[in-house]
MDTraj code that builds the backbone (N, CA, C; nanometers):
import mdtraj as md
import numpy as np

residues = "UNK UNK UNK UNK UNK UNK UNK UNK UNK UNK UNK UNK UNK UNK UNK UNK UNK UNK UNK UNK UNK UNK UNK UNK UNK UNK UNK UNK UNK UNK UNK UNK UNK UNK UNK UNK UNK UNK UNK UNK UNK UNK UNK UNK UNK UNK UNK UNK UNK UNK UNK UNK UNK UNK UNK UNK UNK UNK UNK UNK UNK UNK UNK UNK UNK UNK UNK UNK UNK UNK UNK UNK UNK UNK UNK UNK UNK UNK UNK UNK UNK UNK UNK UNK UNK UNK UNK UNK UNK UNK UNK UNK UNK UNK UNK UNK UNK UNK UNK UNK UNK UNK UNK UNK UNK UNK UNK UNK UNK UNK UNK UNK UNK UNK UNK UNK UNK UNK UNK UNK UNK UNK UNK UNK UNK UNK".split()
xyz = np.array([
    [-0.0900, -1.6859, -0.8960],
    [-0.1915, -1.6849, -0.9984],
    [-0.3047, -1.7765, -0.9567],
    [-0.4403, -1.6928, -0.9892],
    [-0.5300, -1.8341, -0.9625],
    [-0.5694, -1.9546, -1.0402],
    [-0.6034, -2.0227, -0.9536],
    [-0.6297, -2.1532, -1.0340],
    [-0.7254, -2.2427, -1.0439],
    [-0.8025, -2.1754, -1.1523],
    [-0.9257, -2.2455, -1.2095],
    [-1.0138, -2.3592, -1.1522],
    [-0.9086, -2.4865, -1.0968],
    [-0.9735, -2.5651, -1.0148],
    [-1.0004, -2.5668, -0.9210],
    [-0.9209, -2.4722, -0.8201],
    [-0.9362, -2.4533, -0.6812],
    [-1.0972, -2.4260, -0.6656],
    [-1.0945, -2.4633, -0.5347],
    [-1.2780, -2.4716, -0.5154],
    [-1.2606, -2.3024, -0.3745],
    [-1.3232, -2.1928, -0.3394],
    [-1.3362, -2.1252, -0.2495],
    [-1.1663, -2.1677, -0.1255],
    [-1.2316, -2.2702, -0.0712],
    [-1.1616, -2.2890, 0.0887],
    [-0.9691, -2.3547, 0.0318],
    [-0.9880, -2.4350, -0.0864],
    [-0.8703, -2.4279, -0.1697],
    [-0.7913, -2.2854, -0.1880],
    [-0.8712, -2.1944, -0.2971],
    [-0.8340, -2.0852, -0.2902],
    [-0.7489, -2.0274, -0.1894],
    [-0.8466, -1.9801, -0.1121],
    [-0.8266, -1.9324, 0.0473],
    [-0.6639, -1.9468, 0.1015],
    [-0.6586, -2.0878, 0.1371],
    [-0.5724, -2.1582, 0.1759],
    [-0.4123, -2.1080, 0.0460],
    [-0.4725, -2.1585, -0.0432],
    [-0.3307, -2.0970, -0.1450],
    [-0.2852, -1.9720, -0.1202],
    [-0.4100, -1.8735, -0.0703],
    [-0.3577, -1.7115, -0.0606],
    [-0.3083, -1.7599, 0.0741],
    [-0.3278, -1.7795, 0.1426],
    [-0.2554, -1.7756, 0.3529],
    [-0.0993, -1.8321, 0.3000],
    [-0.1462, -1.9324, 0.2251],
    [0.0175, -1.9770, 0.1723],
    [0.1468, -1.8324, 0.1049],
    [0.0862, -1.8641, 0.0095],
    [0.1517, -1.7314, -0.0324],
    [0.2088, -1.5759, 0.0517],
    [0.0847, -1.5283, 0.1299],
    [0.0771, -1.4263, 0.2354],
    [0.2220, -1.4730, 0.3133],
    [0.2429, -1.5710, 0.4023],
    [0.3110, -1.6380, 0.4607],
    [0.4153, -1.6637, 0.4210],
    [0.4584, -1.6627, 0.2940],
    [0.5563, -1.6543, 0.2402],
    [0.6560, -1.5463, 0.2297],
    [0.5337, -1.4574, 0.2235],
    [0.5819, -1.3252, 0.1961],
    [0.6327, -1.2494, 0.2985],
    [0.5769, -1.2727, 0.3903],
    [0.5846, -1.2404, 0.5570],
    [0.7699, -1.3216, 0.5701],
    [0.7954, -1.4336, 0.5586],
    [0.9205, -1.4799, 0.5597],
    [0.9502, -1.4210, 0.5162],
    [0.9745, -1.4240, 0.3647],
    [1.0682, -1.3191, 0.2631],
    [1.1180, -1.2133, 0.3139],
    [1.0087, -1.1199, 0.3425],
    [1.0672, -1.0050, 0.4289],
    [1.1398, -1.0098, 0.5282],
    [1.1100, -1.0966, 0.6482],
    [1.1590, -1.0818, 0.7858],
    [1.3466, -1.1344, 0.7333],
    [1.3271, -1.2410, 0.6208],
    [1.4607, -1.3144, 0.6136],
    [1.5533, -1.2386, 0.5593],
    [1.5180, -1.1271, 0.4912],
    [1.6084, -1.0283, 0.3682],
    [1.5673, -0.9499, 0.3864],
    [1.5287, -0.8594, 0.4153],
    [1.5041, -0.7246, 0.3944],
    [1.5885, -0.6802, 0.5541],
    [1.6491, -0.5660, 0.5867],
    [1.7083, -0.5389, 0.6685],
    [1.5887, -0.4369, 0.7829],
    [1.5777, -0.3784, 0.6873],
    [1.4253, -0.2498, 0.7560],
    [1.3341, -0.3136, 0.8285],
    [1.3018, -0.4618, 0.7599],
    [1.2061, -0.5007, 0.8353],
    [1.2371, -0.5657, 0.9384],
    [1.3691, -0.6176, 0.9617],
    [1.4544, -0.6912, 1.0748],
    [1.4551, -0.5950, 1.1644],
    [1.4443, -0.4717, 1.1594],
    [1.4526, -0.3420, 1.2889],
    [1.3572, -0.3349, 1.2986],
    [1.2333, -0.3379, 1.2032],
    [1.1091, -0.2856, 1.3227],
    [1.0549, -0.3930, 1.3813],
    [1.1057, -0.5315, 1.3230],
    [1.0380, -0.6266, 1.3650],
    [1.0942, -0.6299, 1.5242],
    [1.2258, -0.6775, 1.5222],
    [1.3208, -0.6345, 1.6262],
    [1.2821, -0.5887, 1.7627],
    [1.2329, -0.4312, 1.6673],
    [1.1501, -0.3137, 1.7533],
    [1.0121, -0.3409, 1.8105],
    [0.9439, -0.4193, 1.7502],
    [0.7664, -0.4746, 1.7663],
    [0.8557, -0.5579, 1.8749],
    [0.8667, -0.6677, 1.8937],
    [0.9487, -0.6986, 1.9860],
    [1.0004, -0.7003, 2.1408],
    [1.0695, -0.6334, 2.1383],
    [1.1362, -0.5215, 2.2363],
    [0.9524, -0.4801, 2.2744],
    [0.9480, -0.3361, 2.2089],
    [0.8025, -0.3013, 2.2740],
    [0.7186, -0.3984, 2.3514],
    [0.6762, -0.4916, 2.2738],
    [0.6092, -0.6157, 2.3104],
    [0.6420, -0.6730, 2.4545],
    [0.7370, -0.6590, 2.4606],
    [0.8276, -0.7323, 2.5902],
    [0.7796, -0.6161, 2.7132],
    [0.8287, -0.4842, 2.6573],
    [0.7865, -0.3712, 2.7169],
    [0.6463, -0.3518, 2.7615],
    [0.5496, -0.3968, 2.7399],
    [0.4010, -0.4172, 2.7245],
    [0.3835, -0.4682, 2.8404],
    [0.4505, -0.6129, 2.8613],
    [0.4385, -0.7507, 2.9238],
    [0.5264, -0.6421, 3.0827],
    [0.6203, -0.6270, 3.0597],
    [0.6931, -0.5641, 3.1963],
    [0.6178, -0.4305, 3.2355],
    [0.5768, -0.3666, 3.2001],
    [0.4854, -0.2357, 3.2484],
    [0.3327, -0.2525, 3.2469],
    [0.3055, -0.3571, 3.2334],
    [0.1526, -0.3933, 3.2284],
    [0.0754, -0.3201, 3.1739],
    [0.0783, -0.2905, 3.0648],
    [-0.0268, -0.2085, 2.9863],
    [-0.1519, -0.2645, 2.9632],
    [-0.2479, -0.1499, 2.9736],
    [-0.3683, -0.1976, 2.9838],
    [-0.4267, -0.2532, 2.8473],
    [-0.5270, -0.3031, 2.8057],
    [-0.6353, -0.3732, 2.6899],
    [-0.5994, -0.2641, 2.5442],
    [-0.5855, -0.1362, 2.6078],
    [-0.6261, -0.0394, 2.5029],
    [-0.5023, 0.0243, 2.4401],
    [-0.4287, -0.0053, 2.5685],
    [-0.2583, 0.0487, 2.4968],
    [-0.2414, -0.0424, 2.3700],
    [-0.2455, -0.1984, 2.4846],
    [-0.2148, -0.3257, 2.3552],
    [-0.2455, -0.3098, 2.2261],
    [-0.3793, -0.2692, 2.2314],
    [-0.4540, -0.2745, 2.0890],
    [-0.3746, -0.1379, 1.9966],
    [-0.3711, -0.0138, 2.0726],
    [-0.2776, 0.0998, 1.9789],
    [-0.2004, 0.0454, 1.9695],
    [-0.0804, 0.0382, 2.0831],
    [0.0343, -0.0533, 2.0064],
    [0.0582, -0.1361, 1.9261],
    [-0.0242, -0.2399, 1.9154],
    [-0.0455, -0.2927, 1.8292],
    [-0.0844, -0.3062, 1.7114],
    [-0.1730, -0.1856, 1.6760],
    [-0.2117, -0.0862, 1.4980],
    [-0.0971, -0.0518, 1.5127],
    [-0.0102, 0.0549, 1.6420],
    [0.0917, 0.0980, 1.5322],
    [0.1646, -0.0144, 1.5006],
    [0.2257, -0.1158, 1.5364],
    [0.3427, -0.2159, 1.4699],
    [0.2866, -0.2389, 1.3458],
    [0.1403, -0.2269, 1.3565],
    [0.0844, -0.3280, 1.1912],
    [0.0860, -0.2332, 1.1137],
    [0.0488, -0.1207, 1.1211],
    [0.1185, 0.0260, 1.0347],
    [0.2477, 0.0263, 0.9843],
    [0.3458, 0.0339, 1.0881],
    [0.5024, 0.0511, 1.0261],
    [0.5215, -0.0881, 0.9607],
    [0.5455, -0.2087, 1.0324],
    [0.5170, -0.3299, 0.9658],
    [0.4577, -0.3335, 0.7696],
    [0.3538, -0.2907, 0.7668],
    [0.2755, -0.2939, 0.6559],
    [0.3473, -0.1488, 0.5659],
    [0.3818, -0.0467, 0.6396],
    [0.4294, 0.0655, 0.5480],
    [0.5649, 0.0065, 0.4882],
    [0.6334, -0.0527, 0.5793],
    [0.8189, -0.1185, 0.5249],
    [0.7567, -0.2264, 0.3929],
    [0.6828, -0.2890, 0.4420],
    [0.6426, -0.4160, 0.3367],
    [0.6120, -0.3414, 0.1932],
    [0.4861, -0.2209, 0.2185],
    [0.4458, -0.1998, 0.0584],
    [0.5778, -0.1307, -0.0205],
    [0.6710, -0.0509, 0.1029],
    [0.7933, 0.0353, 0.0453],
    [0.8523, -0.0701, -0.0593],
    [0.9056, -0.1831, 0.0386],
    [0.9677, -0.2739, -0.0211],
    [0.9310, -0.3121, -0.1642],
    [0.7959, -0.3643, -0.1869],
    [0.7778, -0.3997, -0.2681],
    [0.7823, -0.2498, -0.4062],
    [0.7136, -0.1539, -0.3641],
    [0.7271, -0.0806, -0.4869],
    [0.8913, -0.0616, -0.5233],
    [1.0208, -0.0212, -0.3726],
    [1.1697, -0.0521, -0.4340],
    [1.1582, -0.2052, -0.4986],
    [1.0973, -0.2842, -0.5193],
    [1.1577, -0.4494, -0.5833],
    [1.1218, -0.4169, -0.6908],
    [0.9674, -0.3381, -0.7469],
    [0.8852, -0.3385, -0.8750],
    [0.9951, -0.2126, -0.9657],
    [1.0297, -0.0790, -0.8848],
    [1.1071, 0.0047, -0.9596],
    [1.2314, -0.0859, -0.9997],
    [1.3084, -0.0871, -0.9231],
    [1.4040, -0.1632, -0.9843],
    [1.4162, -0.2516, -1.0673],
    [1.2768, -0.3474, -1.0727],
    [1.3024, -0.4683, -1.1926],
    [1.2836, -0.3848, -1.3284],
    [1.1827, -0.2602, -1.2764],
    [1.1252, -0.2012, -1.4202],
    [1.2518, -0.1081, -1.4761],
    [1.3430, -0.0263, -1.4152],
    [1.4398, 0.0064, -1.4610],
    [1.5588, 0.0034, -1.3498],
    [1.6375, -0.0796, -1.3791],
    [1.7744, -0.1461, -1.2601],
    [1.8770, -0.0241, -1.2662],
    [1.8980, 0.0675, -1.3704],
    [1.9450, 0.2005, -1.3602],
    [1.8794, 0.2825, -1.2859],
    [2.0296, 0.3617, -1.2155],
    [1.9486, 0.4929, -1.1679],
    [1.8884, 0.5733, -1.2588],
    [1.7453, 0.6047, -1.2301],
    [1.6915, 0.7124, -1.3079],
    [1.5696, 0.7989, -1.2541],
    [1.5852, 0.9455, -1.2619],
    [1.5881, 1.0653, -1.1569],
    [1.4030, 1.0332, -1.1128],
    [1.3237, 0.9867, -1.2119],
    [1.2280, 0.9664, -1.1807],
    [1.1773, 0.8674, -1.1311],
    [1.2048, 0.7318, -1.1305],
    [1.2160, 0.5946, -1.0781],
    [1.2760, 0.6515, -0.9423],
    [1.3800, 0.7520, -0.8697],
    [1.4390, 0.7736, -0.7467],
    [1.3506, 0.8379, -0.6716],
    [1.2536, 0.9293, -0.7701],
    [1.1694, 1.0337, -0.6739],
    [0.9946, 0.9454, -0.6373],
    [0.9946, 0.8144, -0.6701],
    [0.9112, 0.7235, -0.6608],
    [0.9212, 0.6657, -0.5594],
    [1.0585, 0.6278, -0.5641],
    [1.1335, 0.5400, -0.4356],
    [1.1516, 0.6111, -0.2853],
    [1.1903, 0.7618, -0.3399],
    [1.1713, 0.8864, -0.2241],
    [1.0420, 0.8923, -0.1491],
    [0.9691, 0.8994, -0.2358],
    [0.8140, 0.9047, -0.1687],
    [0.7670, 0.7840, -0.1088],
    [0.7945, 0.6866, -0.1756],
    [0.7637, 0.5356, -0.1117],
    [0.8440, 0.5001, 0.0403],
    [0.9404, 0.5838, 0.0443],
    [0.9906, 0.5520, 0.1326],
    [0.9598, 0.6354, 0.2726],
    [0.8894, 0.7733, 0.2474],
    [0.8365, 0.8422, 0.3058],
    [0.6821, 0.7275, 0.3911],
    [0.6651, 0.6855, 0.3507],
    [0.5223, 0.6126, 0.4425],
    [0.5643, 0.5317, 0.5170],
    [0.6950, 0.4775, 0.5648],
    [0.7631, 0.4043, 0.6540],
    [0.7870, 0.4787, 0.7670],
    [0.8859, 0.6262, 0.6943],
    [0.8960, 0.7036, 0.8040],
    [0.7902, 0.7558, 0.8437],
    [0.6774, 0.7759, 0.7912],
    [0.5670, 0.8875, 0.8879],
    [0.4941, 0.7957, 0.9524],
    [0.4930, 0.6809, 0.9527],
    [0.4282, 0.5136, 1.0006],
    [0.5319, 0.5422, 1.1562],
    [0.6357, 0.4906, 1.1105],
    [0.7886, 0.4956, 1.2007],
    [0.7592, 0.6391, 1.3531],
    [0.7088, 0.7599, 1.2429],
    [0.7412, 0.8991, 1.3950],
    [0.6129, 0.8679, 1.4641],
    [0.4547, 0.8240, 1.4224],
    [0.3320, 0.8349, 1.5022],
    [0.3870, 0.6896, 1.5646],
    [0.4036, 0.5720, 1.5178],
    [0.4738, 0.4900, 1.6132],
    [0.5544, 0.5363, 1.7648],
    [0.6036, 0.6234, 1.7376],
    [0.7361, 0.6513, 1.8175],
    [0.6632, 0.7597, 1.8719],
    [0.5223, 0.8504, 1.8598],
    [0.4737, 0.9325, 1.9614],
    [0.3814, 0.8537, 2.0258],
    [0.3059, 0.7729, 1.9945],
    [0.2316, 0.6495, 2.0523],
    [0.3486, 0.6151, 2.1743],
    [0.4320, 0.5354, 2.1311],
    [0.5316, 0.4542, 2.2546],
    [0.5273, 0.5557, 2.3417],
    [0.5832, 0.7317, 2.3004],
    [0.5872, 0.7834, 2.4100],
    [0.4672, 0.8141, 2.5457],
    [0.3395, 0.8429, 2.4361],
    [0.2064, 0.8526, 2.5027],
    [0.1721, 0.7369, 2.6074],
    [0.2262, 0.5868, 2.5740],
    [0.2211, 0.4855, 2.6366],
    [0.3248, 0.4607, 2.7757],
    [0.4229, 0.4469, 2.6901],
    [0.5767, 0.4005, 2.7821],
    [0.6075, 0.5539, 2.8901],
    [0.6265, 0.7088, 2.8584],
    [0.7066, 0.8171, 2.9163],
    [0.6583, 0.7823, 3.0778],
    [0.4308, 0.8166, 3.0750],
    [0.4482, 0.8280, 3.2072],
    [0.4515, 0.7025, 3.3236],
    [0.4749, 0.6031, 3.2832],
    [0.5237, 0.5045, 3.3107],
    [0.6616, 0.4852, 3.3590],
    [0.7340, 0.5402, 3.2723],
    [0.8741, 0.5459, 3.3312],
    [0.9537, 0.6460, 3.4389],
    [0.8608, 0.7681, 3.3875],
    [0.8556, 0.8802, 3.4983],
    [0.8216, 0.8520, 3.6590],
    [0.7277, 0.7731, 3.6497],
    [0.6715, 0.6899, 3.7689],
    [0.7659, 0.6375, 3.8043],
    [0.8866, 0.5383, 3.7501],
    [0.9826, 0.4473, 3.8169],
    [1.0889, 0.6158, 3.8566],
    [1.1279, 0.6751, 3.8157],
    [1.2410, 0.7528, 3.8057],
    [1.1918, 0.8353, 3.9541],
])
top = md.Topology()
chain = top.add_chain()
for i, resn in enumerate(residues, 1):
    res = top.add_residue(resn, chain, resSeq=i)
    for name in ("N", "CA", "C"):
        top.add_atom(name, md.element.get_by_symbol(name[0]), res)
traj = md.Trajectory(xyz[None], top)
């Protein structure tokens, strides 16, 4: 919540706080985000050993902040359904269905990216 006294660069600073928090939260509990993080990762490493050029980095790098950011908002709308009704209920599920859909379609252009990046690269070693 904001707070009245905070001056701009106060402000600021309270949101990076918070943001940062949230960023923990997830990585510490949430399981989904422990795999792609995992996965950002791994790739990352993959980057560094196949020397990818300026421009791969940078795609690769939208996509992690894509899937990254799609698991996070999922998450949060599963935390908001559930507090709003903790029963299963058929319409609260088909919310959660769809919410969960922007992870996976984040998740497959991720995973045609790596290939566009990583295949002829590896073809080369083989």
């Amino acid at each position: 919540m904001k707070n009245p006294n905070d001056g701009f660069i106060k402000g600021r600073l309270r949101s990076i706080k918070f943001a940062l928090k949230g960023m923990w939260l997830l990585l510490t509990t949430e399981d989904s985000i422990k795999v792609q993080f995992s996965t950002a990762i791994l790739v990352t490493l993959l980057g560094f050993y196949f020397e990818i050029s300026s421009v791969e980095w940078m795609i690769q790098f939208l996509a992690i902040g894509l899937v990254l950011v799609a698991e996070a908002l999922n998450t949060a709308v599963e935390k908001v359904a559930d507090f709003i009704h903790p029963d299963y209920h058929e319409k609260i599920g088909f919310i959660k269905d769809i919410a969960a859909g922007a992870p996976a379609f984040a998740a497959l252009i991720s995973l045609i990216i790596c290939g566009i990046i990583y295949l002829p690269k590896i073809i080369v070693i083989l």
